[in-house]
C-alpha positions in Angstrom: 88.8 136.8 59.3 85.6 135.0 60.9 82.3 135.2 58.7 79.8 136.7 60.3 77.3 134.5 62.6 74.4 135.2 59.8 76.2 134.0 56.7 78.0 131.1 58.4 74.1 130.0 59.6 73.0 130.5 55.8 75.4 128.3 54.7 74.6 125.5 57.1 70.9 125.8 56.2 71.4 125.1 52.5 73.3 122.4 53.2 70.9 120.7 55.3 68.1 121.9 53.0 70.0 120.1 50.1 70.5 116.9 51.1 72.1 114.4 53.2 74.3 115.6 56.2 76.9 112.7 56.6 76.2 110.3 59.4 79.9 109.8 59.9 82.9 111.8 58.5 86.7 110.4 58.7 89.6 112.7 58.4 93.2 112.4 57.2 94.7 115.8 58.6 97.9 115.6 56.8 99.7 118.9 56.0 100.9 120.1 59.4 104.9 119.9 58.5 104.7 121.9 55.5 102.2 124.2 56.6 105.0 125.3 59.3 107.8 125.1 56.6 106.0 127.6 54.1 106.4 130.2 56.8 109.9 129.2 58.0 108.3 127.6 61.7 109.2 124.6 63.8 107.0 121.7 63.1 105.5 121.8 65.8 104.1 124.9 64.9 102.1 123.5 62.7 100.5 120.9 64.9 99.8 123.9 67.4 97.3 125.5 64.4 96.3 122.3 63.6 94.5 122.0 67.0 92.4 125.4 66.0 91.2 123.3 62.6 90.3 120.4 65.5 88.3 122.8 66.8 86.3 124.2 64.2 85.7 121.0 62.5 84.4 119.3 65.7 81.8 122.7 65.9 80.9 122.7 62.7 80.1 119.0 62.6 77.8 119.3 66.0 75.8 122.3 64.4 75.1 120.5 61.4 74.3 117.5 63.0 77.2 114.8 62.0 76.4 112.1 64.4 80.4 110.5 64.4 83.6 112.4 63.7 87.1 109.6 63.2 90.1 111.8 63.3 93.5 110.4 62.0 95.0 111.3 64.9 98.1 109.7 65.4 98.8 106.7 63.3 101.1 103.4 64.4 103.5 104.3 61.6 103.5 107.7 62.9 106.0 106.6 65.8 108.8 105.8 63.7 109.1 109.9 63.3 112.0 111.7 65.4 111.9 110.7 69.1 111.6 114.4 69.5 108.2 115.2 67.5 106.5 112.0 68.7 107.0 113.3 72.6 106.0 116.9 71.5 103.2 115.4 69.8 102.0 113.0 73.1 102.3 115.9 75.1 100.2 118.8 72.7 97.5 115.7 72.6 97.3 115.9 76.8 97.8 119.3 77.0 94.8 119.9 74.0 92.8 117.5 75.8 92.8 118.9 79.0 91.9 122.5 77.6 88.8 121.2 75.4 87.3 118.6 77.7 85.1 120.4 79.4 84.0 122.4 76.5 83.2 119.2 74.4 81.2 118.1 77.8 79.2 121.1 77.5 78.6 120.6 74.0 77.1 117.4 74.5 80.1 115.9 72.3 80.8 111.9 73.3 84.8 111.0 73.5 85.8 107.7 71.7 89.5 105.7 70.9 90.6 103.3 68.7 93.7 102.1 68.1 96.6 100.3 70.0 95.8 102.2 73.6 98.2 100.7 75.7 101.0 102.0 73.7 100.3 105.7 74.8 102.5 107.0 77.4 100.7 106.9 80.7 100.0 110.3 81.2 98.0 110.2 77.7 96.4 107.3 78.5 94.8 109.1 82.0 93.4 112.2 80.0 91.9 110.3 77.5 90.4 108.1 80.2 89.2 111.0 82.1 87.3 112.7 79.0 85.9 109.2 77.9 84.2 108.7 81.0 83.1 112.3 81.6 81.4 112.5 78.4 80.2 109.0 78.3 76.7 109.7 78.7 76.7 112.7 75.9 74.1 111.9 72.9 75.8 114.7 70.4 78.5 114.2 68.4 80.8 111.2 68.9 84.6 112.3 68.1 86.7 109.3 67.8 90.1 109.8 67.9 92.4 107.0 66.0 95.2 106.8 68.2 98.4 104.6 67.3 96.0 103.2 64.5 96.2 101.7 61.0 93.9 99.9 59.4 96.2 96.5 59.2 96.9 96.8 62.4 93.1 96.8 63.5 92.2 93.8 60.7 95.0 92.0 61.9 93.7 91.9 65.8 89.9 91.0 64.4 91.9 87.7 62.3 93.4 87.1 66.1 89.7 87.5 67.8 87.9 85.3 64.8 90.8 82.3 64.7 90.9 82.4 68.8 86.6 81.9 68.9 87.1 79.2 66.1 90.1 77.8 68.3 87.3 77.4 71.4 84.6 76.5 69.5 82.6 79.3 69.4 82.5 80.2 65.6 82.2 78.0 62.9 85.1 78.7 60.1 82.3 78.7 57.4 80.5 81.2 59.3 82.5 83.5 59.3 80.9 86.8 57.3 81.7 90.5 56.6 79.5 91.2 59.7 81.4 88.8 61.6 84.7 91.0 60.8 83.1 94.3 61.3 81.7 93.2 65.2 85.6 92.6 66.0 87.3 95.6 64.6 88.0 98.3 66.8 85.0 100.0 65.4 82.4 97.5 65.7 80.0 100.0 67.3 80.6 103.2 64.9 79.0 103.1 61.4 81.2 103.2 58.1 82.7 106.8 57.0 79.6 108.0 54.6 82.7 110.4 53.5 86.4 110.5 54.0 88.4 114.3 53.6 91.8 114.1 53.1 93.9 117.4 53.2 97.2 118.5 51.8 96.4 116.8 47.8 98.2 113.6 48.8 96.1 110.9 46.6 96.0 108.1 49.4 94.3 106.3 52.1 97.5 105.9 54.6 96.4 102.5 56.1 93.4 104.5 57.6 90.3 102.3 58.2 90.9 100.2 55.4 87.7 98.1 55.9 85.3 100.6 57.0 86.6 102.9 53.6 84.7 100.6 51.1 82.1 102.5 50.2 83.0 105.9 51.8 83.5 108.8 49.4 86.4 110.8 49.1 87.2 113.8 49.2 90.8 115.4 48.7 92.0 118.6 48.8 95.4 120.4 48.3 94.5 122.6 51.6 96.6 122.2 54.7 95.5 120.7 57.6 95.9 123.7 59.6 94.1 126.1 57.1 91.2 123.7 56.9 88.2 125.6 58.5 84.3 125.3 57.9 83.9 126.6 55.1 86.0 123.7 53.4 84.0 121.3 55.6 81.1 122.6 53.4 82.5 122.7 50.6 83.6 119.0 50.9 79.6 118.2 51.9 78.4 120.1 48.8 80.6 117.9 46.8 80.0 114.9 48.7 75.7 115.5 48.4 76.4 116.4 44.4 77.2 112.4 44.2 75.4 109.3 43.8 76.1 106.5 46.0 75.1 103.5 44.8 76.6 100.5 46.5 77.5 98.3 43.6 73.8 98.8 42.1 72.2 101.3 39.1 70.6 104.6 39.4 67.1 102.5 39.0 67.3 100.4 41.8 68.3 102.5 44.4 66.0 105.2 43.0 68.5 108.1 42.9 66.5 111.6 42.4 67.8 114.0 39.9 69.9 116.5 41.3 68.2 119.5 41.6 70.6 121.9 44.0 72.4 124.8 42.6 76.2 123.6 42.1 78.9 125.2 44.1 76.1 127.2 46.4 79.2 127.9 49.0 81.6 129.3 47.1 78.7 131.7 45.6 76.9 132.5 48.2 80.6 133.4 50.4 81.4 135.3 46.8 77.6 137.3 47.0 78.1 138.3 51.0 81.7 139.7 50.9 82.0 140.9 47.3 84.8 139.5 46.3 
């Protein structure tokens, strides 16, 4: 059942009263198989709900003002699954596509890729090209989609970019720095996850965006994907805003305030409004 438009707003304003909004949130949605097993559907059932969690997450993260959204999309390990899911899978990404591009346009929500993009059938490759460029100009939200991606797999094309400018000349091997890295990774223009969220309690990283993760925080949590609405988007902030990030440094230096926000505000405040 949908909270009411009031309550859900309530919630969003502590949160932003609190503390820091993540600039950029990554997400593992894992979860989708067993979420359809527990009730006895078809895999692809499960990816079909997990496009209403898309949703809502991509929402939520525009109200609250997350400036870049990376969603573990499809991964490059993820086409070694039966012939049969991966083409049910290409076509529920055009098919999605199609259906929310022009309501991500009208939310002012920017389209991005990463990953091995040629290797998407070419009917996949057209609707992502299509939303890219209509939403091109959008100053919102940035949704990045890691498509046929893993984080070895973009490392090892920014070693082939670095050793091909040394090759010509154009880089010296002893200047070669973690910026240097970062500018040829497929992310070079997106900042570094503030927070990572990974769904269904598995307790790893999944060769997902293994250099931008450094100093992300993570958060994991045994819900499914496809039960994974807004209110566990909070709840994930909350705990993400409860934390100090301090970089390798002490409290002291990077002169952490004391926490002074009420702990678990969203599961209270939900437990207040519907009386449970």
């Amino acid at each position: 059942m949908a909270r009411p438009a009031s309550q859900d707003k309530k919630l969003q304003e502590r949160l932003q009263k609190n503390g820091h909004i993540p600039k950029h949130i990554a997400v593992i949605m894992d979860g989708n198989g067993r979420w359809a097993k527990k009730r006895s559907l078809p895999r692809v059932a499960g990816h079909h709900e997990g496009v209403n969690s898309v949703r809502d997450m991509v929402e939520t993260c525009a109200q609250i003002g997350v400036k870049f959204l990376t969603l573990y999309t499809f991964s490059t390990e993820n086409w070694n699954r039966p012939k049969d899911e991966v083409s049910i899978l290409m076509r529920l990404l055009v098919s999605s596509l199609r259906d929310e591009r022009d309501r991500l346009h009208n939310n002012n929500v920017r389209v991005m890729t990463i990953g091995d993009f040629g290797s998407l059938p070419q009917d996949a490759q057209d609707e992502f090209l299509d939303a890219i460029d209509l939403t091109k100009n959008n100053t919102g939200l940035t949704l990045v989609l890691a498509l046929s991606y893993s984080g070895r797999w973009d490392i090892t094309n920014a070693m082939k970019r670095i050793a091909e400018q040394v090759k010509q000349g154009k880089l010296a091997p002893e200047s070669i720095t973690d910026e240097v890295i970062t500018q040829n990774l497929a992310t070079k223009n997106i900042p570094d996850p503030d927070l990572l969220i990974r769904t269904s309690g598995e307790l790893r990283i999944s060769n997902f965006l293994l250099w931008q993760l450094a100093y992300s925080e993570m958060y994991v949590t045994d819900i499914l994907w496809p039960d994974f609405r807004r209110t566990a988007l909070y709840e994930a902030i909350e705990s993400f805003q409860s934390r100090e990030r301090r970089f390798g440094k002490v409290s002291e230096q990077i002169g952490a305030p004391s926490k002074t926000s009420s702990k678990n505000y969203v599961r209270r405040l939900l437990k207040s409004v519907s009386g449970i």
